[in-house]
C-alpha positions as CSV (number, residue, x, y, z in Angstrom):
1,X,-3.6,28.8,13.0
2,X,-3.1,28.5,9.3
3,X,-1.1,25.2,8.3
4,X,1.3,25.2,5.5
5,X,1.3,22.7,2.7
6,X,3.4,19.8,4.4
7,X,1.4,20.2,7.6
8,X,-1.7,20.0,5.6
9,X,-0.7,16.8,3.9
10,X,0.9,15.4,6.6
11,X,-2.9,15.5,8.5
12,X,-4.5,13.9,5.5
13,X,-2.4,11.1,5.3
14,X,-2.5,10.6,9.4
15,X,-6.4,10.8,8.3
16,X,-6.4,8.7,5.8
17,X,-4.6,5.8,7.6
18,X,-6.9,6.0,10.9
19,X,-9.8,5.5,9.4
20,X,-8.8,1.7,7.9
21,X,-7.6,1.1,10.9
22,X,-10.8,1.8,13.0
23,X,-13.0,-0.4,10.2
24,X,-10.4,-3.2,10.7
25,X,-10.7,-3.6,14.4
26,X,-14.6,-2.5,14.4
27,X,-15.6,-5.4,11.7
28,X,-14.4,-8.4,13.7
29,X,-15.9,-7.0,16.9
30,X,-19.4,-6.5,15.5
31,X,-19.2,-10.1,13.4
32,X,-18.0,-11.4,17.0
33,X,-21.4,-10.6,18.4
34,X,-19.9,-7.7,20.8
35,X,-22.7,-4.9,21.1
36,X,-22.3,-1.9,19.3
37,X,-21.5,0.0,21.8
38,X,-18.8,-2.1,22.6
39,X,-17.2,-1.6,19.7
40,X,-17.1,2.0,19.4
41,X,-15.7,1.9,23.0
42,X,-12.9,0.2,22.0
43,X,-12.5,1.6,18.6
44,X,-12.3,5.4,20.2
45,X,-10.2,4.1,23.4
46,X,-7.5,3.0,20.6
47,X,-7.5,6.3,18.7
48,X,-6.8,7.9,21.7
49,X,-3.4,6.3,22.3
50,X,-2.8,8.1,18.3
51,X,-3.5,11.6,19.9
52,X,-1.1,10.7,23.6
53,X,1.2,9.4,20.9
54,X,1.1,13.1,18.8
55,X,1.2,14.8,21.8
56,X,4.4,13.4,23.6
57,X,6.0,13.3,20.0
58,X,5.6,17.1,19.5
59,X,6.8,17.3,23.1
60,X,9.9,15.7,22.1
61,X,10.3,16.4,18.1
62,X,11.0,19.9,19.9
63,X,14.2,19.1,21.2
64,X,16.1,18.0,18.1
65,X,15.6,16.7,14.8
66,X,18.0,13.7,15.6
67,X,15.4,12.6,18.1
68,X,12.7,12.7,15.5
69,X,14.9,11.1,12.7
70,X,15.8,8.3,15.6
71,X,12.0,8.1,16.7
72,X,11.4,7.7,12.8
73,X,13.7,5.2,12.0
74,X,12.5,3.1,14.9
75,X,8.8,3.0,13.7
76,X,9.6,2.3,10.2
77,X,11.7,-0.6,11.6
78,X,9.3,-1.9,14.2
79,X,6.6,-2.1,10.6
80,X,8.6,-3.7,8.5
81,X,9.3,-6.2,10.7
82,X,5.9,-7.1,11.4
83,X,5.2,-6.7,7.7
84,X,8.0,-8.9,6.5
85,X,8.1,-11.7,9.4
86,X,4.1,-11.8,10.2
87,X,1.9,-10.5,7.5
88,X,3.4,-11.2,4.4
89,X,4.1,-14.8,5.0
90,X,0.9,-15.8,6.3
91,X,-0.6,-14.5,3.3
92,X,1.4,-16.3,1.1
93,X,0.5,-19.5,3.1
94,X,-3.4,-18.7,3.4
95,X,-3.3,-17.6,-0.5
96,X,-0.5,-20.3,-1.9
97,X,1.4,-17.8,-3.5
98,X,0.5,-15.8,-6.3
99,X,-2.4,-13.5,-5.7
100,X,-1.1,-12.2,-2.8
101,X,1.7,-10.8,-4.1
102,X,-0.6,-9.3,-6.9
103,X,-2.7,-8.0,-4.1
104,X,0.0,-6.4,-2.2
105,X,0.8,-4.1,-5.7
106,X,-2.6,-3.2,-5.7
107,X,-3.0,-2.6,-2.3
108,X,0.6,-0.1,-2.5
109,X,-1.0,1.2,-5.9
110,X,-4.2,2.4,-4.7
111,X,-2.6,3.8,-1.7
112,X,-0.1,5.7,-4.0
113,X,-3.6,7.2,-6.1
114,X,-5.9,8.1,-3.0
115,X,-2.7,10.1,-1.5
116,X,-2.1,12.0,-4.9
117,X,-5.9,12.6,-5.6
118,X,-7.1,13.6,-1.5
119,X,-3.9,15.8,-1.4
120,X,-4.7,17.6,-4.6
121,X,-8.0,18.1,-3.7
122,X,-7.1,19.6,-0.7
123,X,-4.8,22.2,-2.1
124,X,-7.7,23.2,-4.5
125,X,-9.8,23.6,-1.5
126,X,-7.3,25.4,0.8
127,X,-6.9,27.5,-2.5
128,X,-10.4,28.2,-3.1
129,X,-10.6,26.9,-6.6
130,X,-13.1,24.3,-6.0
């Protein structure tokens, strides 16, 4: 099965997130003193819940696109809640202010560069050109 551009860049990014993700849950564990065996356990049994997750949402993004815009909407909400009433506010206390603000530009700047450069590459390699 041959995947168009936008399915193609839609897996990157889904790729590109996950693997953060597993480093941020798997560094705590290890420093904790759990075994390393442990930790990938735990690390692959939440991965899992991402493909359950893909699997009922292509069940249901079948049925209409409303559903998936409302699905959508719902996630983007449930982040920026957390982002806006959890994360950002404890940074600013932990950090007194400034530099977290100046990290969280960086942090959306980088992401901005590593999507534009991974997708590019991609389409060079799906193209044959590298």
């Amino acid at each position: 099965m041959a995947l168009n551009g936008i399915e193609r860049k839609n897996q990157n990014n889904s790729l590109n997130q996950n693997q953060p993700e597993g480093i941020s849950m798997a560094v705590p564990m290890k420093n904790g003193g759990m075994k390393p065996s442990k930790v990938i356990y735990y690390v692959v049994l939440s991965g899992v819940t991402t493909g359950v997750g893909a699997f009922f949402g292509a069940i249901i993004g079948t049925i209409s696109e409303q559903i998936i815009a409302i699905c959508l909407s719902f996630a983007a909400g449930a982040m920026l809640y957390i982002v806006s009433g959890e994360l950002i506010p404890e940074s600013n206390n932990l950090y007194k202010g400034r530099m977290s603000a100046v990290r969280k530009y960086v942090g959306i700047f980088n992401r901005i560069i590593c999507d534009d450069v991974v997708n590019l590459l991609n389409i060079n390699v799906y193209n044959g050109t590298i």
